[in-house]
C-alpha positions in Angstrom: -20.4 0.4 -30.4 -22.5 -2.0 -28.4 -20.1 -2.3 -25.9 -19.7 1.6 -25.7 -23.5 1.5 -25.0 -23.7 -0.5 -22.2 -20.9 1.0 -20.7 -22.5 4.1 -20.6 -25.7 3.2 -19.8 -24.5 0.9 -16.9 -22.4 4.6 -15.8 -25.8 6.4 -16.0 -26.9 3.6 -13.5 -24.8 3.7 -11.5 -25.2 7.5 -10.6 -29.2 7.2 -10.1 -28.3 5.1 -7.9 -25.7 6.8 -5.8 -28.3 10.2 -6.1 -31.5 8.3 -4.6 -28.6 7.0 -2.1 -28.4 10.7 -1.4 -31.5 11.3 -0.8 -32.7 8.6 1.2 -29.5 9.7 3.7 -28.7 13.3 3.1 -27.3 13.5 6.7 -24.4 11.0 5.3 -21.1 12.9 3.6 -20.2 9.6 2.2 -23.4 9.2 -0.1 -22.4 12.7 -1.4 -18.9 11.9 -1.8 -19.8 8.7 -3.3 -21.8 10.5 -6.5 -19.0 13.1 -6.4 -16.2 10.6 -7.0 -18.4 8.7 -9.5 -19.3 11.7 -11.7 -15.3 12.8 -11.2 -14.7 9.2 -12.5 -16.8 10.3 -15.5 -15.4 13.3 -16.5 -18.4 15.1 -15.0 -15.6 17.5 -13.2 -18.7 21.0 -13.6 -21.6 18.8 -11.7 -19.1 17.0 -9.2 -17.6 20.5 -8.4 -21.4 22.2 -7.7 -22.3 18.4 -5.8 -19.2 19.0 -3.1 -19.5 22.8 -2.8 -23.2 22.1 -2.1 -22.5 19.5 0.5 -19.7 21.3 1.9 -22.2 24.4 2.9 -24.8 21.8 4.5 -22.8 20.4 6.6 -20.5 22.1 9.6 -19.0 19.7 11.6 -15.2 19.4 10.2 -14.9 15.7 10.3 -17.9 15.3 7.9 -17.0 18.0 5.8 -13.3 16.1 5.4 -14.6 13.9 2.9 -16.3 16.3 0.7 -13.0 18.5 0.4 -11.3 15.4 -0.5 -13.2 15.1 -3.1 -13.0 18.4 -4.1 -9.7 18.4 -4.5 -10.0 14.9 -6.8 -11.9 16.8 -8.7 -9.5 20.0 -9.0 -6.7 17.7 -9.4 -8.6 15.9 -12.4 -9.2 19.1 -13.9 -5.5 19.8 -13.8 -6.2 22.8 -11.6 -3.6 21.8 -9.1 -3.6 25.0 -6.6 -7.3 25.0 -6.2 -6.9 21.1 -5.9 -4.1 21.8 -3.1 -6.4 24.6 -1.0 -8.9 21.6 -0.5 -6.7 19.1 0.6 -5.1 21.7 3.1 -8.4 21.7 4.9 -8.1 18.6 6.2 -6.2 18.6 9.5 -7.0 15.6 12.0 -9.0 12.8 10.3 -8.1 9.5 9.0 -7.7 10.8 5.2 -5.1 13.2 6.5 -2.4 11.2 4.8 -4.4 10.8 1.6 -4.7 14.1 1.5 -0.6 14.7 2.2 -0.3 12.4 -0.7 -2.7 14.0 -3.3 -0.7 17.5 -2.3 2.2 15.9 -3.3 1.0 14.7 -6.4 -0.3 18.5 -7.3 3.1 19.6 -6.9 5.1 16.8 -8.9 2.5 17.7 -11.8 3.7 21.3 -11.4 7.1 20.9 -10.7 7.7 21.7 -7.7 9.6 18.9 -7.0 11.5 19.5 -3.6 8.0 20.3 -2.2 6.2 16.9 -3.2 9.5 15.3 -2.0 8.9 16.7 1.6 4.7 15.4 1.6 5.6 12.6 -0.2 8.2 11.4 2.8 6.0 12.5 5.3 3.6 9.9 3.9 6.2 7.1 3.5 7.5 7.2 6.4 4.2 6.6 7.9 2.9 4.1 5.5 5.9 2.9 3.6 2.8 2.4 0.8 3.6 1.7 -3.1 2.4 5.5 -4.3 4.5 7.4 -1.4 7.8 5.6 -2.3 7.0 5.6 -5.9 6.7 9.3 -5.7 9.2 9.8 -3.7 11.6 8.0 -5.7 10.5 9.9 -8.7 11.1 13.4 -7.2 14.3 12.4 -6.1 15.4 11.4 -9.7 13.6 14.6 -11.1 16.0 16.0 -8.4 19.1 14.3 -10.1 19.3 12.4 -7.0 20.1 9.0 -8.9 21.6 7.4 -5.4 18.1 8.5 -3.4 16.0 7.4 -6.1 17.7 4.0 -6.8 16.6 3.0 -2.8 13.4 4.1 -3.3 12.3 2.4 -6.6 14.6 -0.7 -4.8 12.3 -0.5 -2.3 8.6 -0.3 -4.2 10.3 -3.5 -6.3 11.1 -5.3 -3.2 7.7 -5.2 -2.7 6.0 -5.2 -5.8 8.6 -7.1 -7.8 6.6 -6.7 -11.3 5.4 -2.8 -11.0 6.1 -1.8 -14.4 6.7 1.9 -13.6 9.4 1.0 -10.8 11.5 -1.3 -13.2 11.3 1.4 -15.8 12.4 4.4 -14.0 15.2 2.1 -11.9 16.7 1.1 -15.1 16.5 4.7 -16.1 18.9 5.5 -12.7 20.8 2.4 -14.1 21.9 3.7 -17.1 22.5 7.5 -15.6 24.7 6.0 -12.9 26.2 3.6 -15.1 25.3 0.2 -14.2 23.6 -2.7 -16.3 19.8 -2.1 -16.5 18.7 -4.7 -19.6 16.8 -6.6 -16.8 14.5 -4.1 -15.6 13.3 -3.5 -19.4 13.4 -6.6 -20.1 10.6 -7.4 -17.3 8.7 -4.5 -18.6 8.9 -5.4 -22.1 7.9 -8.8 -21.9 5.4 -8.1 -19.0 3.8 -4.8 -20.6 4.7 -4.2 -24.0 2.4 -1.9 -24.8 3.7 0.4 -21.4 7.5 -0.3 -23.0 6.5 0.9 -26.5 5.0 4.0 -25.0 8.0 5.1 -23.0 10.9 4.1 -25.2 11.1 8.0 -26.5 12.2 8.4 -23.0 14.3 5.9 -23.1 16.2 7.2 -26.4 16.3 10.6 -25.2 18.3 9.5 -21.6 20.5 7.0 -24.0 21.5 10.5 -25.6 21.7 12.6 -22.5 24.1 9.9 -21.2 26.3 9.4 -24.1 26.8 13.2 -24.8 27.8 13.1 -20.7 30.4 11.2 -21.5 31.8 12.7 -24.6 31.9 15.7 -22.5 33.8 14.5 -20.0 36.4 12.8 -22.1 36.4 16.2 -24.5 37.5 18.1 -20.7 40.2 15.5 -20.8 
């Protein structure tokens, strides 16, 4: 309870901070982003939505108003409102969080679905950045895709680099046993590495066990 206390005071803090940040620079986009992300980060989603829509109507110059509609759209996405969250990261065209925001689109569309869409922002991004969360993503639209081969070279390619990423080894030794192939080592790393990550994804687990063993009675039953 303590704990819980200080945490929130120290949160309640923080932001006076960040809002006499604001005003001592309220030419800055970056002071208003900052409190925006902050109370975003808080759950705040109502004040941090008024906060950007505010800022975005005081200032007029597009690179300055590229941050705020960033934001914006972190907030949207937060809120699960994925199209509205989409709109804002649309407006920014040629600025360095251009890629950020190709990213965050493709996010919004995983979470709805819309799989071969994120696939297409999500390469876009990789192949620019070859970053962990663009071939993580697009690994994982290719096996929502049923693209096992696709997805195996991508989540290869996040553990080549990131040898111990817990998501990675768990959805590549979900394309394991889909396609076949011996995948106790890439649960075994999560299990022992985070257990707690294993024991809440082993229903998934189970259920592609099933998937793949009524597969195969299938295909011996057509026989």
């Amino acid at each position: 309870m303590k704990k819980q206390k200080e945490a929130i005071e120290e949160a309640a803090q923080s932001v006076r901070k960040m809002v006499a940040a604001v005003d001592k620079a309220p030419n800055n986009p970056q002071v208003y982003y900052n409190l925006g992300a902050m109370l975003t980060e808080l759950k705040n989603y109502q004040q941090a939505e008024e906060l950007f829509k505010k800022a975005l109507h005081f200032f007029k110059n597009d690179d300055q108003k590229a941050i705020l509609h960033y934001g914006l759209g972190n907030v949207f996405y937060a809120s699960g409102l994925y199209k509205e969250a989409i709109g804002e990261f649309q407006q920014i065209k040629q600025n360095k969080l251009k890629l950020e925001a190709l990213l965050m689109i493709a996010q919004a569309e995983y979470a709805q679905d819309n799989y071969q869409f994120s696939l297409a922002y999500a390469l876009t991004v990789a192949e620019e950045k070859n970053d962990h969360d663009s071939l993580m993503l697009v690994g994982e639209n290719f096996l929502a895709l049923g693209n096992f081969v696709q997805a195996e070279k991508y989540f290869d390619k996040v553990l080549a680099e990131w040898p111990d990423d817990k998501k990675a080894n768990f959805q590549r030794g979900i394309v394991g046993i889909v396609e076949g192939e011996k995948s106790e080592a890439f649960f075994e790393k999560v299990k022992k590495n985070n257990p707690e990550y294993f024991k809440k994804m082993k229903s998934r687990l189970v259920d592609v066990e099933k998937f793949v063993a009524t597969r195969k009675k299938g295909v011996q039953g057509g026989k």
